[in-house]
N, C-alpha and C positions, 0 to 999 in steps of 0.2 A: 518477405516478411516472416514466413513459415520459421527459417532458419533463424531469425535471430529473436525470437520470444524468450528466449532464455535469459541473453543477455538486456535485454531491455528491462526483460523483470528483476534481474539480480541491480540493475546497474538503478531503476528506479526505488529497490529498497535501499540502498546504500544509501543513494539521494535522501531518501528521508529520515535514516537514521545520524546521518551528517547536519544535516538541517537541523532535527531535533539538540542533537548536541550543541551546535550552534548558540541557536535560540537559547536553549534553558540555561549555558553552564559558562556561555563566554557572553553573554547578551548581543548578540549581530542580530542586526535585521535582516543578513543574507540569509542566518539560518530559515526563515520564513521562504525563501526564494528555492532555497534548495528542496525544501521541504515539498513546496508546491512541483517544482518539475520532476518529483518521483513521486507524488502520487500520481501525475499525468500519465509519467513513463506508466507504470505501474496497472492505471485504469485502462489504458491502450493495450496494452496486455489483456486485459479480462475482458473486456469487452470484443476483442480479435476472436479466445475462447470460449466467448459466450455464443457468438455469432456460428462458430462453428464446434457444436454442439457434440454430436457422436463423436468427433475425430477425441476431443476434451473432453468427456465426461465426467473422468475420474477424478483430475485435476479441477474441473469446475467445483462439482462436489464439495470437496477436502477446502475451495477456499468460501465456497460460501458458508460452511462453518464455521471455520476460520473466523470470518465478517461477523457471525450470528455470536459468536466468542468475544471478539471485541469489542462489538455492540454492547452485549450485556457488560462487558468490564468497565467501561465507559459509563454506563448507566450508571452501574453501582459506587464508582469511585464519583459522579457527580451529586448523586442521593445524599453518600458519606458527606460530603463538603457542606452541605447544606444546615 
């Protein structure tokens, strides 16, 4: 599993950036589909690095900011809508 984090995280953000395209600019409901199996890929990742902790730190780190970045971008573009 070690050896292929890399690729399951690059090939789960693809997934979700295909899906989003998808969904928003051609209307597919696949884009949803795609969408869903890289965040999978994606969460199966962080959680592999969550579990093991010291070998990842750095990388954990850098994405749970990342997350806390989102978060708030999220928030505040749902606030704005309102």
């Amino acid at each position: 599993m070690k050896k292929y984090l890399k690729e399951l995280e690059i090939s789960g953000v693809i997934l979700m950036f295909i899906g989003c395209i998808m969904h928003r600019f051609m209307s597919l409901p696949a884009g949803i589909w795609a969408c869903s199996i890289g965040i999978i890929l994606w969460l199966l990742v962080l959680i592999y690095k969550a579990f093991h902790w010291k070998e990842y730190q750095r990388e954990n780190r850098m994405n749970i900011i990342i997350m806390l970045c989102v978060i708030a971008l999220l928030w505040f573009l749902i606030i704005r809508m309102r």
